[in-house]
N, C-alpha and C positions, 0 to 999 in steps of 0.2 A: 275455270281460270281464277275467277275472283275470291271462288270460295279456297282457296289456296293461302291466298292472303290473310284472310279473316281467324283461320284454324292457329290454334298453340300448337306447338308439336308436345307431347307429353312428359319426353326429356331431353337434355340440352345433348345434341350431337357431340360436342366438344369432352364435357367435364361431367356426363352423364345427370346432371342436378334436374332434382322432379319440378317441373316449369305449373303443372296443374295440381297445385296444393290442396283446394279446397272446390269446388262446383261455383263457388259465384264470385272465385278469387277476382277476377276480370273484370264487373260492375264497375269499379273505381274506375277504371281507365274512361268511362262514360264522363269525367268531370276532366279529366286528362285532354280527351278527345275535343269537348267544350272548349276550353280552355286556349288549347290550339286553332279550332274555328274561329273564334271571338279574336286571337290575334292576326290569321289570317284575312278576316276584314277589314280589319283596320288598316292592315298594309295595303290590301285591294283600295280599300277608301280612298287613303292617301294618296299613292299612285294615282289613282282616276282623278284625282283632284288637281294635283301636279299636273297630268299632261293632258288635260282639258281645259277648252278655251269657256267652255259653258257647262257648269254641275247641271246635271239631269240627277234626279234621285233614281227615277226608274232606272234608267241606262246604268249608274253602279250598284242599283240591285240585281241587274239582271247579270252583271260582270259576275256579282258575290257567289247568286246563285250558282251560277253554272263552272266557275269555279270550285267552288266546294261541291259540287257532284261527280267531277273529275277527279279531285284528289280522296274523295272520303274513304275510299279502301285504303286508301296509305296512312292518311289522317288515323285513319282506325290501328292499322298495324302503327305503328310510330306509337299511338297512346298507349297502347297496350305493352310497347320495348319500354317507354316511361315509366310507366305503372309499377311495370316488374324491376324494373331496377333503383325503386326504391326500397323492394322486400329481398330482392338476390344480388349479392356482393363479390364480384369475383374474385378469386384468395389469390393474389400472390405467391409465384412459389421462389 
């Protein structure tokens, strides 16, 4: 199920465009995926900060955490849609 998410598909159903250009096209999305975690804490943070009468550090680490292991197959596909669309443009017709 999960590994469903994680796979490219080879080419785009739609407009046939080859989506696996090169073997380690994909790496980048690694700073993509970053990028998104680092700002989904922050919002975590906030929130917990906002509707908390006492900041615990533990209690909004353990939010972050387990947060982010819920979402990181999405976090991951999601990086990886960013990634590639800044190398694939869809034409107009």
């Amino acid at each position: 199920m999960f590994f469903k998410v994680i796979c490219v598909k080879d080419r785009c159903s739609n407009c046939q465009t080859r989506l696996k250009i090169e073997p380690s096209f994909y790496y980048g999305s690694m700073y993509v995926a970053y990028a998104l975690g680092v700002g989904l804490m922050m919002i975590t943070t906030f929130i917990y900060w906002s509707l908390s009468s006492s900041f615990s550090v533990l209690y909004c680490f353990l939010w972050i955490v387990g947060i982010l292991l819920v979402l990181n197959t999405y976090l991951n596909a999601w990086s990886k849609a960013i990634w590639a669309s800044f190398f694939f443009k869809k034409k107009l017709e």
